[in-house]
VEXSEMI-426904 format. One line per field, with one value per residue: x, y, z of N, C-alpha, C in turn; residue number from 0. Coordinates in steps of 0.2 Angstrom, whole numbers, plus 2048, in hexadecimal, padded with zeros to 3 digits. Layout:
# VEXSEMI-426904
nx X,...
ny Y,...
nz Z,...
cax X,...
cay Y,...
caz Z,...
cx X,...
cy Y,...
cz Z,...
i NUM,...
# end
This chain:
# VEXSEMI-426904
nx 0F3,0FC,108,111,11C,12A,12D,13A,135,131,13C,13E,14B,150,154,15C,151,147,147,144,138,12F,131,12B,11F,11F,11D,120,12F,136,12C,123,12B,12D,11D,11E,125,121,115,11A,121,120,121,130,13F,137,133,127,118,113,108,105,0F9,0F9,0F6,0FA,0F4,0F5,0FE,0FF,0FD,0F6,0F7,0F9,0FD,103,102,111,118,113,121,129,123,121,131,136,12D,135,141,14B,157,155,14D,14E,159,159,14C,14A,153,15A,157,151,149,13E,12B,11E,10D,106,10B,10B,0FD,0FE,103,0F9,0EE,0F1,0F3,0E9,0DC,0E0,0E0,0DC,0D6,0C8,0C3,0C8,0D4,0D8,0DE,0EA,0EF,0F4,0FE,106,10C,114,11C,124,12A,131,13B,138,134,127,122,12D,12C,12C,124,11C,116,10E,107,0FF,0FB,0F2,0E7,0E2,0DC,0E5,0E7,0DD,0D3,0DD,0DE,0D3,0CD,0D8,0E4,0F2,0FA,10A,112,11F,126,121,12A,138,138,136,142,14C,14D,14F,15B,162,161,166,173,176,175,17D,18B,188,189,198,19D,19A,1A0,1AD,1B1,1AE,1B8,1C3,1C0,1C3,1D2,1D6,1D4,1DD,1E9,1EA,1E8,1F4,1FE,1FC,203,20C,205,20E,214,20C,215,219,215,21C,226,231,22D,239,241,23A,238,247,254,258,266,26D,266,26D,279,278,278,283,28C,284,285,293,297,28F,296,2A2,2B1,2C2,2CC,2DB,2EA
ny E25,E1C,E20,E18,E1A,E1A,E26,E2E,E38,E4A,E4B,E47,E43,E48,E3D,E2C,E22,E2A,E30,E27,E22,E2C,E33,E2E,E31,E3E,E49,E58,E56,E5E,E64,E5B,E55,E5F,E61,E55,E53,E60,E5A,E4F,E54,E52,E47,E44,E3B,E2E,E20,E22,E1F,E23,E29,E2F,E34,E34,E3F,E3C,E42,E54,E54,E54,E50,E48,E47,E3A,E35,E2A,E22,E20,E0D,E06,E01,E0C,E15,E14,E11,E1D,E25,E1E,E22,E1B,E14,E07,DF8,DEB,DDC,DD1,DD1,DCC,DCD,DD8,DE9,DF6,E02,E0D,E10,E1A,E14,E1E,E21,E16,E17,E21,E1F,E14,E1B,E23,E18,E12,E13,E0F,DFF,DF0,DEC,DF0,DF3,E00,DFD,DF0,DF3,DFA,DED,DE8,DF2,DF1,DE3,DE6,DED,DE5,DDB,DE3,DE6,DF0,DF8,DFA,E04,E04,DF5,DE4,DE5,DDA,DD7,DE1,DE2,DD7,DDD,DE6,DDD,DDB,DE6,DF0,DFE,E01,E10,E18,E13,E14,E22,E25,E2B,E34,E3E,E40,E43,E4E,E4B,E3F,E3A,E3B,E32,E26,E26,E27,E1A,E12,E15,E10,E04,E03,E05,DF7,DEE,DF1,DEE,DE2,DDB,DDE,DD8,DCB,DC9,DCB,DC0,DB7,DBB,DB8,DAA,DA4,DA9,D9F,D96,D96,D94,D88,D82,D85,D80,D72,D61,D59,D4A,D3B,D33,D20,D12,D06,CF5,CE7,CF1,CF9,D06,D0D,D0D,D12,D20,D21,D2A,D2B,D2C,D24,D19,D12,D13,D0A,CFD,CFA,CF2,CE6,CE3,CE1,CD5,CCA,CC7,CBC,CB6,CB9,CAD,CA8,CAB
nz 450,45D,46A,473,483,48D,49A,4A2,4B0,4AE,4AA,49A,48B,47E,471,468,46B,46D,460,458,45B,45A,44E,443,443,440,449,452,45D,466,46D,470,47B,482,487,48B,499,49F,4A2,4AB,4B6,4C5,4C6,4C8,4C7,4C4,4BB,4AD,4A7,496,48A,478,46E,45F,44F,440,435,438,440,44D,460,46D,481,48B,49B,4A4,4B8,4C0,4C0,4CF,4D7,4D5,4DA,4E6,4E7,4E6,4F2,4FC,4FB,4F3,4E7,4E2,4E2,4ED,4EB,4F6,4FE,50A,50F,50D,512,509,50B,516,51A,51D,522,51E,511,50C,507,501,4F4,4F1,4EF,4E3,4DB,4DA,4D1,4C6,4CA,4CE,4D7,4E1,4EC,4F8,501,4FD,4F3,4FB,502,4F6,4F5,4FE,4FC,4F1,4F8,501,4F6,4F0,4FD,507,516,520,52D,534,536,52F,51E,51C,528,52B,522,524,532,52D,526,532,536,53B,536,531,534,52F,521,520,51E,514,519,514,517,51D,52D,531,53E,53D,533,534,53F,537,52E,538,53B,533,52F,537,535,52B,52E,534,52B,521,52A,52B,51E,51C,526,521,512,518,520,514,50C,517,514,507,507,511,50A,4FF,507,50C,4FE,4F8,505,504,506,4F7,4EE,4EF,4E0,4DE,4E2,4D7,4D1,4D9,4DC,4E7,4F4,4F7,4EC,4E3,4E8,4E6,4DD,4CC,4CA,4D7,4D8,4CD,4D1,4DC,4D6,4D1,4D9,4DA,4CD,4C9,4D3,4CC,4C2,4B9,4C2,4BA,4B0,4B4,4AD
cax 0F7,0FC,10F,114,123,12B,132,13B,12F,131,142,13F,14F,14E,15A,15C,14D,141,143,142,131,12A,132,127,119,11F,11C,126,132,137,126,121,131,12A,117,11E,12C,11D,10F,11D,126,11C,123,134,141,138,132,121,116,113,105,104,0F6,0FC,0F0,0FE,0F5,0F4,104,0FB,0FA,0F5,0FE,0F6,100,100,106,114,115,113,124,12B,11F,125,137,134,12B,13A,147,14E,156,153,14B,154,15B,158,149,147,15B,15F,150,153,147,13A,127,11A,107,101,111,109,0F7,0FD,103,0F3,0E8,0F3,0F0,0E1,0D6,0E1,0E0,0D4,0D2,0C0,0C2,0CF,0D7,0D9,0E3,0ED,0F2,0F7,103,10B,10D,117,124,126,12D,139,13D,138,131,122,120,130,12B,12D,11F,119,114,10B,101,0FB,0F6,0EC,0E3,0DE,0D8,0E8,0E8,0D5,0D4,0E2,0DE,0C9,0CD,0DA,0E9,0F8,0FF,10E,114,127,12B,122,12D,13C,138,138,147,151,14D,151,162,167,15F,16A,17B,177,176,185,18C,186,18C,19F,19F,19A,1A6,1B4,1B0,1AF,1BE,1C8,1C0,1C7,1D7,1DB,1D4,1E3,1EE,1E8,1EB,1FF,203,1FB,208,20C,206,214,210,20B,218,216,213,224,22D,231,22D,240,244,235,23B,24E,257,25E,270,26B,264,274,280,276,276,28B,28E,281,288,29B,296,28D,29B,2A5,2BA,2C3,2D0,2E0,2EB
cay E20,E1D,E1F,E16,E1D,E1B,E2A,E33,E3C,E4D,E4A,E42,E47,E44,E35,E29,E1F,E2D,E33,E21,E1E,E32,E36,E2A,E35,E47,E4F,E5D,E52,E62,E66,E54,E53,E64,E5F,E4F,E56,E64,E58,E48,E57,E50,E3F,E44,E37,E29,E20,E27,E1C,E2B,E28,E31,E33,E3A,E41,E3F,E48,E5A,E54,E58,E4C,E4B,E42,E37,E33,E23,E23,E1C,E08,E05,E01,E12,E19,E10,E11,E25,E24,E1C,E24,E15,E13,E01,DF2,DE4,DD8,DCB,DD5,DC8,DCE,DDE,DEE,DFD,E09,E0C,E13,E18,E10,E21,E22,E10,E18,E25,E1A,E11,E22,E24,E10,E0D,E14,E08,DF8,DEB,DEC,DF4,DF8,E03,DF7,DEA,DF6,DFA,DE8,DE8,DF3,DEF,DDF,DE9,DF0,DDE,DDB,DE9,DE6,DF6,DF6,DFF,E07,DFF,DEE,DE0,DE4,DD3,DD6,DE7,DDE,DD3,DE2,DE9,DDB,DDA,DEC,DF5,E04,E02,E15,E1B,E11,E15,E27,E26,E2F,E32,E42,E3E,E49,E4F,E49,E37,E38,E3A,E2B,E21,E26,E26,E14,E0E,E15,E0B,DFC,E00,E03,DF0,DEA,DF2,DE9,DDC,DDA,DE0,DD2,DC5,DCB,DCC,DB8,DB5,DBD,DB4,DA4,DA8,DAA,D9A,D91,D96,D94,D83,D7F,D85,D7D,D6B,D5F,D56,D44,D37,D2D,D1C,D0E,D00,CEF,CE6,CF6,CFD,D0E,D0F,D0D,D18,D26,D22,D2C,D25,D2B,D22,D12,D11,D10,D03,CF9,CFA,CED,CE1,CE0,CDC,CCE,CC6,CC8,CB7,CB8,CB8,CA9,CA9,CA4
caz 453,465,469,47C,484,495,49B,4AA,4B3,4AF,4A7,494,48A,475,46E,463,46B,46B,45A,455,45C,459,446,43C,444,43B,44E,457,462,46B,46F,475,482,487,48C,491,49F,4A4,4A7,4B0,4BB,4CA,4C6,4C5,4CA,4C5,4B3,4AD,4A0,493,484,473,468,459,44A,43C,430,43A,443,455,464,474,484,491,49F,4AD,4BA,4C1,4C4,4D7,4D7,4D2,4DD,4ED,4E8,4E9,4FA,501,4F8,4F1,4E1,4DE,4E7,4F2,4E8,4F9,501,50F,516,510,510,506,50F,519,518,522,521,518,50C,506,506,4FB,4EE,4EE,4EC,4DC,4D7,4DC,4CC,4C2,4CC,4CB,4DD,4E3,4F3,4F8,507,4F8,4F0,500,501,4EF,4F2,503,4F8,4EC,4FC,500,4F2,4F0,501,50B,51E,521,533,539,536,527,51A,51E,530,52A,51D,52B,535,526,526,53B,538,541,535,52E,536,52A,51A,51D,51A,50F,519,50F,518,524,531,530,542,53C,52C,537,544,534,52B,53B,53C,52C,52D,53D,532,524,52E,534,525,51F,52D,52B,518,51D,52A,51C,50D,51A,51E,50C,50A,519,512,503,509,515,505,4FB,509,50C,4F8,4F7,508,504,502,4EF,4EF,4EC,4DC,4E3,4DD,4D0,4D3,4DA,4DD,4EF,4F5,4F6,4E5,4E0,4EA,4E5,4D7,4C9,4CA,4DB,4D4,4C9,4D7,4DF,4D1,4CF,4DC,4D7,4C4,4CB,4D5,4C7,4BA,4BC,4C1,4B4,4B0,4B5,4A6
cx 0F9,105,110,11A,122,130,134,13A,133,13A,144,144,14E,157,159,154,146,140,141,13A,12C,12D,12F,120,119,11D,122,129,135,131,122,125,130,124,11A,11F,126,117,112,11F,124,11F,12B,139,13F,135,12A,11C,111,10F,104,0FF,0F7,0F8,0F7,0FC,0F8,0FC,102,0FB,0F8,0F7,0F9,0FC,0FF,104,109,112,117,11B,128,129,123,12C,137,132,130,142,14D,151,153,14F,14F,153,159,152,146,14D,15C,158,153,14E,140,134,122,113,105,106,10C,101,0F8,0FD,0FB,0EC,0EB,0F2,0EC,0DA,0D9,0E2,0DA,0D2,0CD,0C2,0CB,0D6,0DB,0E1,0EB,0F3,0F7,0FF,109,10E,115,11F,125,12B,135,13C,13E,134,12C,120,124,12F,12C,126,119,116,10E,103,0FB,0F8,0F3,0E7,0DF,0DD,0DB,0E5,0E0,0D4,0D7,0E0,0D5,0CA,0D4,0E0,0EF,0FD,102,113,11A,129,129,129,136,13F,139,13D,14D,151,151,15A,167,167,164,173,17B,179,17B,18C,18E,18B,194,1A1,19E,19E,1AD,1B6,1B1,1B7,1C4,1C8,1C3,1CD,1DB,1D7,1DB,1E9,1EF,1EA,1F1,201,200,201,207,20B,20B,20E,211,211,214,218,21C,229,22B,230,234,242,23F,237,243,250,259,263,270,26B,26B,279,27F,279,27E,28B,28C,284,28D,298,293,292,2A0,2AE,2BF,2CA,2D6,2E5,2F3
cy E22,E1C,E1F,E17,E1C,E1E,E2C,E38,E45,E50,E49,E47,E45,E41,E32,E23,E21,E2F,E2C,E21,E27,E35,E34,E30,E3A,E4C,E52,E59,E56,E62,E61,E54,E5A,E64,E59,E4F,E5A,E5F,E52,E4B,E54,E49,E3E,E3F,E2E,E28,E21,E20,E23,E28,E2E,E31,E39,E3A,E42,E45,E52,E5A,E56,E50,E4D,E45,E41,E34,E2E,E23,E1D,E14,E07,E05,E07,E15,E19,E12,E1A,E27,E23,E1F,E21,E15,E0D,DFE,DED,DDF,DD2,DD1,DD1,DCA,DD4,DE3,DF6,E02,E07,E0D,E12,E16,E16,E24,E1C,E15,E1E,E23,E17,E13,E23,E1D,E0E,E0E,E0F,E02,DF6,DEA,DF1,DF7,DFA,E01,DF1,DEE,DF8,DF7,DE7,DEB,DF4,DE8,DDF,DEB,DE9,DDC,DE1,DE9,DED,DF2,DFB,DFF,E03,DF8,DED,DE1,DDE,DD3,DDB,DE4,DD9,DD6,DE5,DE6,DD9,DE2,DF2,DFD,E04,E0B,E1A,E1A,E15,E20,E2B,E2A,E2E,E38,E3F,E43,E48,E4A,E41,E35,E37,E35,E27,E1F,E26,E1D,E10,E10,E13,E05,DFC,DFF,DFB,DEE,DEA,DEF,DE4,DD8,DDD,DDA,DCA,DC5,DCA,DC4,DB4,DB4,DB7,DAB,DA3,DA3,DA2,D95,D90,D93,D8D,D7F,D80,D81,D77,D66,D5A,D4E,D40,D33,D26,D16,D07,CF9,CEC,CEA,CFB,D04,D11,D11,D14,D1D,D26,D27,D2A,D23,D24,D1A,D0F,D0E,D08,CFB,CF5,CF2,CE5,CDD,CDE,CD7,CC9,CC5,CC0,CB9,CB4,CB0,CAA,CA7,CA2
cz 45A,465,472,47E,48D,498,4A3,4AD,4B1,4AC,4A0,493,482,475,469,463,469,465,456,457,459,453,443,43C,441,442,451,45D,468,46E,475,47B,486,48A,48F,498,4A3,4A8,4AE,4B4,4C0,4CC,4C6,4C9,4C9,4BC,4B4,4A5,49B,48D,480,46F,462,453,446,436,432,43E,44B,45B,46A,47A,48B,497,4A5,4B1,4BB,4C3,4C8,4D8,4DA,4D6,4E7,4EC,4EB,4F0,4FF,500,4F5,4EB,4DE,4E4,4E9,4EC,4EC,4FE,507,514,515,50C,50D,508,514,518,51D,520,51C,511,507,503,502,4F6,4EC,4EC,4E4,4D7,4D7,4D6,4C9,4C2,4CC,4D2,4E0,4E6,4F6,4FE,500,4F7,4F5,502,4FD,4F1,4F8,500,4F3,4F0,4FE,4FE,4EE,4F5,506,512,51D,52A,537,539,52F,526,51A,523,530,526,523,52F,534,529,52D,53B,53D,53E,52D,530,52E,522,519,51B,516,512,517,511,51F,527,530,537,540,539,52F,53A,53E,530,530,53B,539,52D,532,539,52E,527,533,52F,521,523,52C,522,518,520,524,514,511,51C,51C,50E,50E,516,50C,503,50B,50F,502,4FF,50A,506,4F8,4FD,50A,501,4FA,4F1,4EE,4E6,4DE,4DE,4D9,4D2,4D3,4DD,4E2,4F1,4F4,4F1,4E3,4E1,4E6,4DD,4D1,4C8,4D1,4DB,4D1,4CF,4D9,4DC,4CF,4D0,4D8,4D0,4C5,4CC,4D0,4C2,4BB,4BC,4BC,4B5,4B0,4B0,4AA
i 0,1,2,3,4,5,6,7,8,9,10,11,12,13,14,15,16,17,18,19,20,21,22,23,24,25,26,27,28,29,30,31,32,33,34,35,36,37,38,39,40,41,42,43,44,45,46,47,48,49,50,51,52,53,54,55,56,57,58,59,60,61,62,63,64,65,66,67,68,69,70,71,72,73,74,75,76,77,78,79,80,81,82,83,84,85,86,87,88,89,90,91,92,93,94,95,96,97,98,99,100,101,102,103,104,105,106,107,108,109,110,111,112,113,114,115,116,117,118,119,120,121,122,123,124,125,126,127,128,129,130,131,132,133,134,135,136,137,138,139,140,141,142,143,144,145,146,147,148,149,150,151,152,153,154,155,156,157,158,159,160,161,162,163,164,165,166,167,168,169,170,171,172,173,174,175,176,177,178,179,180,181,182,183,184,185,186,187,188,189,190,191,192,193,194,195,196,197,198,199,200,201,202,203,204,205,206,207,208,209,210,211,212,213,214,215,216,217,218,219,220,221,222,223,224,225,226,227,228,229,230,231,232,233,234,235,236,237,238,239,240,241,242,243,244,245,246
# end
């Protein structure tokens, strides 16, 4: 039987999930989380897809490992935990051309793409979407110089080591980009915030409509009180009362 697991490189811990998927089998689950952790240590930091075949009679298996999805792999490169939520406004790292091309020496037996440029593609494709920059520029512009043959050199022999003062120029970069953007989102919450604000103040100091009066009856009266009304009303009732007879 095959048993599919997605672990933390170089990390798996046992739990309620692992024993759930690896006690029907009858195998040593200390044992598995100790070849697994040896062969993913390489991987550590990111999720690993991890295979099991297990022989239950004998109780013995053996563990085929894939590697990480692109993703995982890219986020590691850049040092990123996650990916941008809006990767058109705000970039969580940076990478330089042979950072991608190492990715794609580790993706490239598994893709459907032949020729190792396709694969290249693929996975500048991939920072796109996570919202990384590659070599100081948007992913997008890079992609576009693949394809005019800027870094055909680099891609045709596959270079994937990057020299420290590169690695530098590209991490100083990114961390001017990021204190913009932290900027930039301070200035836009604080905005909010003020709009906010002269909203509310706007709402308490709008004045109360009057209700409009009713057919016949003068705004006077409508405003008037009715202790008010009453008084008015005194005079009027005398005069109408007739005087009385004198006997």
């Amino acid at each position: 039987m095959n048993i599919k697991l997605l672990v933390d490189g170089g990390d798996m811990k046992p739990g309620p999930a692992v024993a759930q998927q690896l006690g029907p089998a009858g195998i040593n689950i200390g044992k598995v989380i100790q070849q697994v952790n040896e062969t993913t240590k390489s991987f550590k930091g990111m999720k690993v897809p991890v295979t099991l075949n297990v022989d239950t009679k004998p109780k013995n298996f053996t563990l085929s490992v894939a590697s990480p999805p692109v993703s995982e792999l890219l986020k590691k490169e850049a040092g990123a935990e996650k990916g941008s939520g809006l990767h058109s406004k705000t970039k969580v790292g940076n990478l330089a051309i042979e950072q991608i091309i190492s990715v794609a020496k580790i993706k490239h037996p598994n893709m459907l793409a032949r020729e190792f440029d396709s694969a290249v593609k693929s996975i500048i494709g991939s920072a796109i979407s996570l919202g990384l920059l590659i070599e100081n520029k948007e992913a997008k512009e890079i992609l576009r110089e693949v394809e005019k043959g800027v870094f055909s050199k680099e891609i045709k022999e596959q270079q994937s080591e990057l020299s420290p003062e590169k690695k530098k120029q590209i991490d100083s970069f990114f961390a001017s980009v990021k204190t913009k953007q932290e900027e930039a989102l301070k200035k836009e919450a604080e905005a909010k915030a003020a709009a906010e604000e002269a909203a509310k103040v706007a709402q308490a100091t709008a004045p109360t409509p009057t209700a409009a009066a009713k057919p016949g009856e003068k705004a006077e009266d409508k405003k008037a009180t009715p202790g008010a009304k009453a008084e008015a009303a005194k005079p009027a009732a005398a005069a109408a009362k007739p005087e009385a007879k004198k006997k």
